[in-house]
C-alpha positions as CSV (number, residue, x, y, z in Angstrom):
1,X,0.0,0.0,0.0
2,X,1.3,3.8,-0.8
3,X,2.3,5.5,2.3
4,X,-0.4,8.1,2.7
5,X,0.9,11.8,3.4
6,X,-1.3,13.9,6.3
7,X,-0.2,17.2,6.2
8,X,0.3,19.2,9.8
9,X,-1.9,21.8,10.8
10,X,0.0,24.7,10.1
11,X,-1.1,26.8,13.4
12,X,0.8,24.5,16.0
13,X,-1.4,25.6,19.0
14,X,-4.6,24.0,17.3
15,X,-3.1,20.5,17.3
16,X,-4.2,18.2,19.9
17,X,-2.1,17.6,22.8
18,X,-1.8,13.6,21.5
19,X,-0.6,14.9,18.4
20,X,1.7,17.8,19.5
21,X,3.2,14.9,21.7
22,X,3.2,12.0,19.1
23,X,4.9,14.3,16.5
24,X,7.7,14.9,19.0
25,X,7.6,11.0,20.4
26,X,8.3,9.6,16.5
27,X,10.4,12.7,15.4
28,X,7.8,13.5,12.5
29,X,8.5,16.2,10.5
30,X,6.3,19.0,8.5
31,X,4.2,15.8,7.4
32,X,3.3,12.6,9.2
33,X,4.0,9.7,6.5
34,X,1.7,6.8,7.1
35,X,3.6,3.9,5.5
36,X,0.6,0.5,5.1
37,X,-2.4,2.8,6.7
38,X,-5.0,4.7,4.9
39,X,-5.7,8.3,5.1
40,X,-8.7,8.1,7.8
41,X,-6.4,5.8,9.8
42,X,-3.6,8.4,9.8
43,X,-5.7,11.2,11.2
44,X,-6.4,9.0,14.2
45,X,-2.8,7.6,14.3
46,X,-2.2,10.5,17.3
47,X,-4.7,9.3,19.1
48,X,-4.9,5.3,18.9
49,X,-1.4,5.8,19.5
50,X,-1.9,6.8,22.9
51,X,-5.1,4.8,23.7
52,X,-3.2,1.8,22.9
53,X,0.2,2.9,25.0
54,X,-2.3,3.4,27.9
55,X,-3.8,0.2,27.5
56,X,-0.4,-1.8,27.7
57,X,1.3,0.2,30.3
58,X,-1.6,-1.3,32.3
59,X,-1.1,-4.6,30.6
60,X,2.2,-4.7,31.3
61,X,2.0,-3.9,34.6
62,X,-0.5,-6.1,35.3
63,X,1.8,-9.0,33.6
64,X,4.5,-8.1,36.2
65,X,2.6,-8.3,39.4
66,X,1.5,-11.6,38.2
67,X,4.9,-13.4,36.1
68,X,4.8,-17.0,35.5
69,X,8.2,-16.1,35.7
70,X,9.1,-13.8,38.7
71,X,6.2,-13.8,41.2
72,X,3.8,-16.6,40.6
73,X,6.7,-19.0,41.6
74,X,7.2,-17.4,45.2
75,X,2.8,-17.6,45.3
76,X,3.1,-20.8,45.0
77,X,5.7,-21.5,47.7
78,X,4.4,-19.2,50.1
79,X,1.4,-21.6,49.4
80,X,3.5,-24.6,50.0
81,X,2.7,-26.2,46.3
82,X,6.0,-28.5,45.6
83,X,8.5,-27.2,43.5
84,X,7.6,-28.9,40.3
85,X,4.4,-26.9,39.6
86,X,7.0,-23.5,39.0
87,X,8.2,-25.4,36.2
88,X,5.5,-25.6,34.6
89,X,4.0,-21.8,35.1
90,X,6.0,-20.6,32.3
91,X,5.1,-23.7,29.6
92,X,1.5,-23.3,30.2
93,X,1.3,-19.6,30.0
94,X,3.0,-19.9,26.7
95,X,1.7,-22.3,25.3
96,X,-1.8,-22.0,26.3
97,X,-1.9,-19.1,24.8
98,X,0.1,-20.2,21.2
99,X,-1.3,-22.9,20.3
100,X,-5.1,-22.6,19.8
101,X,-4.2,-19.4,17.6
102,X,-4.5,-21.4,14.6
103,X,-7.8,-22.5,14.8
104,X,-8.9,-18.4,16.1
105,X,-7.4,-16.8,13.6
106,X,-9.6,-17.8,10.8
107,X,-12.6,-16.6,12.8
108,X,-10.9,-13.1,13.6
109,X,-10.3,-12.9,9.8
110,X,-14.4,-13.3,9.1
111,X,-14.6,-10.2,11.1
112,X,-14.4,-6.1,10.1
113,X,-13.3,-4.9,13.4
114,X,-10.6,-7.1,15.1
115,X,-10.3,-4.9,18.6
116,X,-13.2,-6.8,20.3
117,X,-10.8,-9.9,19.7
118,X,-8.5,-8.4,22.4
119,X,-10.9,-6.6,24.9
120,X,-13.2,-9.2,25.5
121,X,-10.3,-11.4,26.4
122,X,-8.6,-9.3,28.4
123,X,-11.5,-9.0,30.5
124,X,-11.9,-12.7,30.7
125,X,-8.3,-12.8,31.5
126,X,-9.4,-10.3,34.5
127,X,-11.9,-13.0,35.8
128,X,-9.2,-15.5,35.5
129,X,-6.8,-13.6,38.0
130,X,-10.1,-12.9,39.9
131,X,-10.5,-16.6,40.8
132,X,-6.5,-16.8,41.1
133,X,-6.5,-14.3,43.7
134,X,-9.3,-16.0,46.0
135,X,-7.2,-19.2,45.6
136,X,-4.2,-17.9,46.7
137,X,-6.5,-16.6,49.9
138,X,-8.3,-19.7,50.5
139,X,-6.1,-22.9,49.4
140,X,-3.2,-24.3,50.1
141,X,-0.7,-27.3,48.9
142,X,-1.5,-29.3,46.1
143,X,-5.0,-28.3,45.5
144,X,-4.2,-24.8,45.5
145,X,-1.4,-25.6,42.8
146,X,-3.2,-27.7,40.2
147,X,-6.2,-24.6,41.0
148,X,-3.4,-21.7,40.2
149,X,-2.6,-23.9,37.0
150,X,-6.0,-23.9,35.6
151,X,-7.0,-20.1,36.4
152,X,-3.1,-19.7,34.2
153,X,-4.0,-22.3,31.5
154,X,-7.9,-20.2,31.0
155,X,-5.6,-17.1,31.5
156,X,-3.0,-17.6,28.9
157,X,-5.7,-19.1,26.2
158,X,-7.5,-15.7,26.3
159,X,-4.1,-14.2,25.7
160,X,-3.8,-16.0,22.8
161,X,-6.8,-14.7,21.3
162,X,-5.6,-11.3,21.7
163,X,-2.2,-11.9,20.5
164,X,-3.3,-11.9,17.0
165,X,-5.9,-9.0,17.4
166,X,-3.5,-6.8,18.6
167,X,-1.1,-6.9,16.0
168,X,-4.0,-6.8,13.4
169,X,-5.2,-3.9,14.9
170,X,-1.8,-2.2,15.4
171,X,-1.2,-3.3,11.3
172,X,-4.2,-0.9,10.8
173,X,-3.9,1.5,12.8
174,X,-0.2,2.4,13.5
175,X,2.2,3.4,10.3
176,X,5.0,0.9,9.9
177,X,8.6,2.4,11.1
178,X,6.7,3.5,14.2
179,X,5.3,0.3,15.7
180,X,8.5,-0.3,17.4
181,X,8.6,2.4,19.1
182,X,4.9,1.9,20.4
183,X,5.9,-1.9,21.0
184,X,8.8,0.5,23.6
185,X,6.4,2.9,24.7
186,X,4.0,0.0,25.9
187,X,6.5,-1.4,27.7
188,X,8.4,1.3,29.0
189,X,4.8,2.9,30.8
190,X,4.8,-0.4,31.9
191,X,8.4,-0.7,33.2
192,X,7.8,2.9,35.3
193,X,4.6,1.2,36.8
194,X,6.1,-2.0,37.9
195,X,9.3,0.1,39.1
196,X,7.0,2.6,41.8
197,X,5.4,-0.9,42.7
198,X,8.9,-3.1,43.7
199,X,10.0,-0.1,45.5
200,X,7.0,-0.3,47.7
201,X,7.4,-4.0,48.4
202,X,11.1,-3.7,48.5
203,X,10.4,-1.1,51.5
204,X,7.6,-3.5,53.0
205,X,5.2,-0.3,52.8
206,X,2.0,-2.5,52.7
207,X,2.3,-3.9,55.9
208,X,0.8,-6.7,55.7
209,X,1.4,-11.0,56.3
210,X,3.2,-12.5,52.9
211,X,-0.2,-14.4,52.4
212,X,-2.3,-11.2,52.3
213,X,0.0,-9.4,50.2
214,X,0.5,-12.0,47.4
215,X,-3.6,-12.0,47.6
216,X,-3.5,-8.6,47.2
217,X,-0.4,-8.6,44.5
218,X,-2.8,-11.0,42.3
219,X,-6.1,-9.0,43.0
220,X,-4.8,-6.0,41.4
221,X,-3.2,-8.0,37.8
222,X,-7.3,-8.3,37.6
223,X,-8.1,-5.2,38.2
224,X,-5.3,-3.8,36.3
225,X,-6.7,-6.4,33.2
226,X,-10.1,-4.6,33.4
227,X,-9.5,-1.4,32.6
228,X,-6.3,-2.4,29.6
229,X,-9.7,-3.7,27.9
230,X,-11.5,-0.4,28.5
231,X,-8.7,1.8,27.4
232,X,-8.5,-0.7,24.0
233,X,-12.1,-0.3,23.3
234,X,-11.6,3.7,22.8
235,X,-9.1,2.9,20.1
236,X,-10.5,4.0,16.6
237,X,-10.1,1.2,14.4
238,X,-11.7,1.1,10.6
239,X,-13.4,-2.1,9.5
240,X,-11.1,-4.1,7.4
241,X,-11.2,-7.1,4.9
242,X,-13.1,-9.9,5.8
243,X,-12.3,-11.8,2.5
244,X,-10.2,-15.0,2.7
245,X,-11.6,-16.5,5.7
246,X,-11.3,-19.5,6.4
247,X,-12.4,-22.9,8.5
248,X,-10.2,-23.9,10.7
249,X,-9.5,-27.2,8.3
250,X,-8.4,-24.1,5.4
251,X,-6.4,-22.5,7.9
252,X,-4.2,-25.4,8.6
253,X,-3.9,-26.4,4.7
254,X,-2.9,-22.5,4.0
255,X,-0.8,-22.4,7.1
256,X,0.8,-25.6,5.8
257,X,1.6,-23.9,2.4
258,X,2.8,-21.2,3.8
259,X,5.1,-23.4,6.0
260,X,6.4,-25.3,2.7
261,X,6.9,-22.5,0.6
262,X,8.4,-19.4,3.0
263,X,12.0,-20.4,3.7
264,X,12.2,-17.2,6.2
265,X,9.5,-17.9,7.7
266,X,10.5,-21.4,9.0
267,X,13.7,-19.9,9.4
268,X,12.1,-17.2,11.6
269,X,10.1,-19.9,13.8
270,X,12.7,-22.0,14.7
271,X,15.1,-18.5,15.6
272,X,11.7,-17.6,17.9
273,X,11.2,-21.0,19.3
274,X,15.1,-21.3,20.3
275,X,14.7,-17.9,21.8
276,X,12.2,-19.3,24.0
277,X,15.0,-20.6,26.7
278,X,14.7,-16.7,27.8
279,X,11.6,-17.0,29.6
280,X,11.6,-20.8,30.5
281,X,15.3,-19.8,32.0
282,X,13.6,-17.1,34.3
283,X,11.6,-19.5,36.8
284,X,15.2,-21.1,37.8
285,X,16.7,-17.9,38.2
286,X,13.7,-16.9,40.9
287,X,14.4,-20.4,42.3
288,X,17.9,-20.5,42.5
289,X,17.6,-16.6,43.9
290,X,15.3,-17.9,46.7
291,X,18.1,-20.7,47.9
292,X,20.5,-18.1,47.7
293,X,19.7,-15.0,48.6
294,X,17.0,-15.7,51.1
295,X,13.2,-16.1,51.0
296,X,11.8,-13.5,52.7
297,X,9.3,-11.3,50.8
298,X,12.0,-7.9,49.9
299,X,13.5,-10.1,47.8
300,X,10.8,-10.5,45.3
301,X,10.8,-6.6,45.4
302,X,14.0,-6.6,44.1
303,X,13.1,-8.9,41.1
304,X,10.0,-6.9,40.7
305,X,12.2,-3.6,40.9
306,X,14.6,-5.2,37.9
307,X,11.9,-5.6,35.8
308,X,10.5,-2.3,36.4
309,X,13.9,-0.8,35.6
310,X,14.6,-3.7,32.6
311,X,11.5,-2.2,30.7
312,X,12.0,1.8,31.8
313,X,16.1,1.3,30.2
314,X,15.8,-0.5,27.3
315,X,12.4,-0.6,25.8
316,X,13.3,2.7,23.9
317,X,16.4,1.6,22.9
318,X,15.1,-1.8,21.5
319,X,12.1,0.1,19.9
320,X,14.4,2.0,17.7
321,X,16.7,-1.0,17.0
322,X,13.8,-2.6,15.9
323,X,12.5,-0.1,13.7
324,X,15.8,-0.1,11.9
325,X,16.3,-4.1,12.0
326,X,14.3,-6.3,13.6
327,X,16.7,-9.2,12.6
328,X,19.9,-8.1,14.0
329,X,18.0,-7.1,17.7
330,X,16.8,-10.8,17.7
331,X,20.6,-11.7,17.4
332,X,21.6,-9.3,20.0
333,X,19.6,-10.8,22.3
334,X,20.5,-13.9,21.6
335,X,23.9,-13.0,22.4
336,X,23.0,-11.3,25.9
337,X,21.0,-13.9,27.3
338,X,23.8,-16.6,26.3
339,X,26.1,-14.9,28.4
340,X,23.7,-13.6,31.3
341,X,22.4,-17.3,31.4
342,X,25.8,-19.1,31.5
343,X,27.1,-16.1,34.9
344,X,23.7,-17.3,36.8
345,X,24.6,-20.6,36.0
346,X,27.9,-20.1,38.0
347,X,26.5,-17.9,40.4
348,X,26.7,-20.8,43.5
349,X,30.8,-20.6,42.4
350,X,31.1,-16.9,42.8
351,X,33.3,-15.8,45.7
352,X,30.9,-15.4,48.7
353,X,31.6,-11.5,49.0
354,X,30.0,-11.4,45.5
355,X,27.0,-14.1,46.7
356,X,24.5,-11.3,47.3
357,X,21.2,-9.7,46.6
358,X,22.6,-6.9,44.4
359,X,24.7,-8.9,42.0
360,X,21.7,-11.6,42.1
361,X,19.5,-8.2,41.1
362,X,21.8,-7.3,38.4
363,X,21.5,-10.4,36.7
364,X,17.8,-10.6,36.6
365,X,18.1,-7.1,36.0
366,X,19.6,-7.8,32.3
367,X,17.3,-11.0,31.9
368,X,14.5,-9.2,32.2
369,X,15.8,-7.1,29.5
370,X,16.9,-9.5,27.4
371,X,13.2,-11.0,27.4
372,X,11.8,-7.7,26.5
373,X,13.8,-7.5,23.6
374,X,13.3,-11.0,22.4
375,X,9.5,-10.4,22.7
376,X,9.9,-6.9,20.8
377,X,12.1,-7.7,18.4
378,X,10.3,-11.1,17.3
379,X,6.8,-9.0,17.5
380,X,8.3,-6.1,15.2
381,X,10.0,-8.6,12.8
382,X,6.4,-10.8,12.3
383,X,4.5,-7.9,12.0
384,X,6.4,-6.2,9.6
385,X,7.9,-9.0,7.3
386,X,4.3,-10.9,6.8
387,X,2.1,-10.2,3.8
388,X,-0.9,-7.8,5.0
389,X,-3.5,-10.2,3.8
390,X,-2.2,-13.3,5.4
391,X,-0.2,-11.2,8.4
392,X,-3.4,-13.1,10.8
393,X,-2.5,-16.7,9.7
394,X,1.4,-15.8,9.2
395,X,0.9,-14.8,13.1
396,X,-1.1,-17.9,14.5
397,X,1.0,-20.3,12.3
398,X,4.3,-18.5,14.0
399,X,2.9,-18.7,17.8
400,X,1.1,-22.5,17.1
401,X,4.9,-23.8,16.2
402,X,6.5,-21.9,18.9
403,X,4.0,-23.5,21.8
404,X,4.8,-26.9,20.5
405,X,8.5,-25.6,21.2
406,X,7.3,-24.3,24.6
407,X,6.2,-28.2,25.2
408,X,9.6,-29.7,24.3
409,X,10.9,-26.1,26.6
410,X,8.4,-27.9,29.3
411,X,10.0,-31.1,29.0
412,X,13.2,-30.1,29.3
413,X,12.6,-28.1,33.1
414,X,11.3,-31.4,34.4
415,X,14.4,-32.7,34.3
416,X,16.0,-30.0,36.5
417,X,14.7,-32.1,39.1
418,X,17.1,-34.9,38.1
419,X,19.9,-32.7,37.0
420,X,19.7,-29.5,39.0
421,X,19.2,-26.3,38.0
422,X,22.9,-24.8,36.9
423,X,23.1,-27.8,34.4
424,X,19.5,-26.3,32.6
425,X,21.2,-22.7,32.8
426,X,23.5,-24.2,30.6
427,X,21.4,-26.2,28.5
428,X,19.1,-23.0,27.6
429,X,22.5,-20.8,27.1
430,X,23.6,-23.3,24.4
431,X,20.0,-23.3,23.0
432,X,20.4,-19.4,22.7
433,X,23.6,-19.5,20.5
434,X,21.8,-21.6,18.1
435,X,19.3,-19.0,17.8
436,X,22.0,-16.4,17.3
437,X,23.5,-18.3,14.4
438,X,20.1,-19.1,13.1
439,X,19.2,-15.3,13.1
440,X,22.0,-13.9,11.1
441,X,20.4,-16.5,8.1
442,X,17.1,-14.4,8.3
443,X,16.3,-11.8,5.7
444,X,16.3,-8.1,6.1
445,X,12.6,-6.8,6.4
446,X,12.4,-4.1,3.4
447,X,10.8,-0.8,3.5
């Protein structure tokens, strides 16, 4: 599509304040180009913009008071659920929510406006922490894990349905070249968020028992869900194509050409799916951090502080990286986590002086960053490199592969129980230089 052109008003002080703001944000000049949008959609670009920042620094907030990967694992042994069930936090959330997106997407496709796709799912995903929360009150032991497994598993399918609505929506409603930097700006609203919040538990302000504040901790993720749907729903988005729908039996079949024919693409799913040992590396950082550097509840305030500050440092650097190659940030990344992975696998071999919280903090510090670029670079190179018309099935074929992926990832953090956890640090780290090499083979998104 031709990039449309939408001239600035010429009398600054009767631009909106979104648009005064967004010009400076995405260093637009005398005209806003609009690169795969149309005209109507470029006029609201100021605005959706905004809405849609809103919505995920909520989002993303929400996401960090309730991590498979940071706090869900010390819920569940304040709760006293055996170790095992952490291992599987991360698996389900992922692939819950990857692999029924082949079957959804062809019903999203059959529809104008995609939006509802991600509001109505966010709110469900609200209900889902909802019940979370009054388990975490109520239960205790093994049926209070397999309970906090189900609320995830009902959690993390609604996320999948809003996976590929969002980045439909975003196709439409954001100019390419500037959906990295939203992708940052999401994330980075987030990152402040989550950082006010870790210094509060860091300082014990709440006051209260560790049971009532992890209660409390997941209450809020389903508050926090509610109103990322609201702020979504205000988003302006034009009805779209609704031709080349298909049943879920077309969907595979086309998803399966797609697969035989795009080189890149496979290429792209098996870089994503060996990226994967970023997240399913984070629950044995949180558990080796709990062995050794104490259980008490500060400490998860200084893993929910390095997120907060992972998100506020980088995201705007990896949103302008991605905008300018989405390829050679995934190899970065790569890179990073290899080498972050392999120092916490020696962390137990440290000198003792150096055994503390703040070098423990440091480390999660950069994998929290490394995982926020993996996701945004990934996100940026899908939704940019895929053909407009099939960019819904390109998406659900992507994040079906990668939660098979996420199964074999599940498999292989059951056996940490046989082998430990430093020897899985390693086994991810060597995963991650695969995906380096792998990612330098990928082809450069063009303009």
């Amino acid at each position: 599509m031709r990039a449309s052109i939408w001239p600035l008003k010429a009398n600054y002080k009767q631009m909106k304040i979104s648009e005064r703001v967004y010009e400076w944000i995405t260093d637009e000049g005398e005209v806003r180009a609009c690169a795969n949008i149309s005209e109507d959609a470029c006029r609201e670009t100021p605005s959706n913009f905004f809405k849609n920042v809103s919505s995920g620094a909520l989002s993303k907030l929400a996401g960090q008071l309730v991590s498979p990967g940071t706090t869900l694992p010390w819920v569940l042994a304040a709760m006293g659920v055996p170790a095992a069930f952490s291992g599987a936090l991360v698996p389900i959330k992922d692939a819950g929510s990857l692999l029924p997106q082949l079957v959804v997407s062809a019903k999203i496709r059959s529809f104008p406006k995609r939006k509802w796709f991600w509001i109505i799912p966010a709110w469900i995903q609200a209900l889902a922490l909802l019940a979370m929360a009054f388990v975490v009150w109520n239960l205790d032991g093994i049926v209070g894990g397999w309970l906090v497994l189900a609320c995830l598993a009902l959690f993390s399918i609604s996320s999948g349905v809003a996976s590929i609505s969002f980045k439909d929506v975003t196709a439409k409603t954001i100019p390419k070249g500037k959906r990295g930097q939203l992708l940052a700006m999401r994330a980075t609203s987030g990152g402040i968020l989550t950082l006010l919040v870790g210094v509060l538990i860091l300082a014990d302000f709440f006051k209260n028992s560790d049971r009532e504040f992890l209660f409390m901790l997941v209450l809020s993720g389903a508050v926090l869900w509610a109103l990322s749907g609201f702020l979504f729903s205000l988003i302006h988005e034009e009805a779209g194509a609704t031709s080349g729908g298909r049943t879920p039996v077309q969907e595979i079949k086309k998803a399966w050409v797609f697969w035989q024919e795009d080189q890149n693409l496979r290429k792209f799913i098996f870089t994503r799916g060996l990226l994967m040992a970023i997240p399913l590396a984070q629950p044995f950082f949180v558990l080796l951090g709990r062995s050794e550097i104490g259980e008490e509840v500060s400490n998860l305030g200084i893993m929910v502080l390095a997120a907060g500050i992972g998100s506020v440092i980088s995201s705007p650097f990896w949103g302008r990286f991605a905008d300018r190659s989405s390829k050679k940030l995934m190899i970065a990344i790569a890179l990073l986590g290899m080498v972050n992975i392999a120092l916490m696998a020696l962390f137990p071999l440290w000198p003792e002086s150096f055994q503390n919280s703040y070098s423990f903090a440091v480390l999660f510090l950069i994998q929290v960053m490394a995982h926020g670029g993996a996701r945004l670079s990934r996100k940026t190179y899908l939704v940019d490199f895929a053909p407009e018309k099939d960019r819904p099935s390109y998406v659900s074929l992507s994040n079906t592969a990668i939660g098979l992926f996420t199964l074999v990832g599940a498999g292989l953090g059951s056996l940490a129980s046989i082998f430990g956890i430093s020897p899985m640090l390693w086994i991810f780290s060597a995963l991650l230089l695969v995906a380096a090499i792998l990612g330098s083979q990928l082809d450069e998104v063009q303009d």
